[in-house]
N, C-alpha and C positions, 0 to 999 in steps of 0.2 A: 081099508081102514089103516091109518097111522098108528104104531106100535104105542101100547099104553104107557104112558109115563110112571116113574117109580111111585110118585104120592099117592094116584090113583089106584097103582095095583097094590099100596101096603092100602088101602080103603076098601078097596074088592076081597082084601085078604080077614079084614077087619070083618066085616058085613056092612060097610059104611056108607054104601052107593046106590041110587035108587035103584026100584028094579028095572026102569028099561035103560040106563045106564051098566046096571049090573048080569045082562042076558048079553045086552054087547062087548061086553068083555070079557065075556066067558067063550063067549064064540069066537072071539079074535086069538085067547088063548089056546082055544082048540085048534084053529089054523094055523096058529105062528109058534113056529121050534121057539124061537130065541125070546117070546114074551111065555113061553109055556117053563122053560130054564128059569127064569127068573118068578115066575110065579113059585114054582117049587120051593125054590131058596127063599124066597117070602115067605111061605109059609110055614117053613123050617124055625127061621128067625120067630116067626109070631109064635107060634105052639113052644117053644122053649122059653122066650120073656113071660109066656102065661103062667108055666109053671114053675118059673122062679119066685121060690120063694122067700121073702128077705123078712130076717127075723132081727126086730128094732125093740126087743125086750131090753136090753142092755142100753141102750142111747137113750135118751129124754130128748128129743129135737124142739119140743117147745123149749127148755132151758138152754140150749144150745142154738137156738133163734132170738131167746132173749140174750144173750151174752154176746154176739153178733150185734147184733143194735146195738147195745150198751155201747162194745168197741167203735160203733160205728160214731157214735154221738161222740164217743172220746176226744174222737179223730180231729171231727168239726169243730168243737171247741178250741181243741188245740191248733189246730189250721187259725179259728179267728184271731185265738190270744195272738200268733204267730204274726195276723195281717195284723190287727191293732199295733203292737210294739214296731215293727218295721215302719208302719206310719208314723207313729209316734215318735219312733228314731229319728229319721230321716231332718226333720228340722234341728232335732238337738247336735247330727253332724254337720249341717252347716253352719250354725250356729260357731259350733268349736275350729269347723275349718275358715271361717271369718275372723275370730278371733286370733287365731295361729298368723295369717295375711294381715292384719292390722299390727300386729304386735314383730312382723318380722320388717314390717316398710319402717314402721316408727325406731325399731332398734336401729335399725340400718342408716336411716337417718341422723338419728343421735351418734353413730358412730362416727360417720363422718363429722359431726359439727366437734366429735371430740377430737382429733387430730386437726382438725384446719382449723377449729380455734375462729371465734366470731367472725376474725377478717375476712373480709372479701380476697377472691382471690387474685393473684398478682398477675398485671399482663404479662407476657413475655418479656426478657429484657433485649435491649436491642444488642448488646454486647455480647445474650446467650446463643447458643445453638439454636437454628429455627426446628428442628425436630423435635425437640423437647418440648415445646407450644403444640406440635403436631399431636403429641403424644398425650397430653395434657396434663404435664410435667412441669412444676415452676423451676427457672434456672436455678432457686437458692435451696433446692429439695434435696433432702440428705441421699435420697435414694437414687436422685440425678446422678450425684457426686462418686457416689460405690461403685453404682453401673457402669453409668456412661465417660467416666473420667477418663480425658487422653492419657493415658501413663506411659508418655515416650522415653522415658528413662531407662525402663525395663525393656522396652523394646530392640534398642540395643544390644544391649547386653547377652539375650537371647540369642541374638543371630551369629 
């Protein structure tokens, strides 16, 4: 016979096992050192948990079961408030992040039409630089002028 497994011997230890169940385990215990070891210390364990005694004068575990639930219920509620509003968020930020994207194309738009001014804008001149068209730069643009101005005057002078 295969050595008894621990469920079975805390069930033998118990009175748990029928009897022709419980004559073969007893005999196997009788044979075997290392299930007779542990039947001991099983028994040991059970005759100690028996007579432990736990004294719950002091605790009310039904009110302390219901205040468990309660918290438990709490919990759920607030978990749903929790999913409801994140639902309910979720379009009012896209909403606002739409709004923010309509309102930065059209500003930007309008800022351009505020400097360039209704005109269409001017081809290149044939007399200006071709880089400045590359750039997309009008030859009469103030900012052409500051930048890109040959100032060979100074140039001189420098060297």
């Amino acid at each position: 016979m295969k050595h008894v497994n621990d469920i079975e011997l805390i069930e033998y230890v118990a009175g748990k096992l029928t009897a022709s169940r419980d004559e073969e385990v007893r005999e196997h215990i009788a044979a075997c050192k290392e299930c007779s070891e542990r039947w001991r210390e099983a028994a040991k364990m059970w005759n100690a948990l028996g007579q432990w005694d736990v004294d719950t004068a002091d605790h009310d575990v039904a009110e302390r079961i219901t205040a468990l639930a309660k918290e438990a219920e709490r919990g759920q509620q607030q978990h749903k408030i929790a999913r409801d509003m994140q639902i309910g968020f979720l379009p009012a930020v896209v909403r606002v992040a739409a709004s923010i994207i309509i309102a930065v194309g059209v500003g930007h738009q309008l800022g351009k039409y505020s400097v360039r001014g209704h005109t269409p804008r001017a081809a290149a001149s044939e007399n200006g630089p071709a880089y400045l068209a590359a750039l997309g730069l009008e030859w009469s643009s103030e900012l052409a002028w500051l930048i890109l101005e040959d100032d060979s005057s100074n140039m001189g002078e420098e060297r």
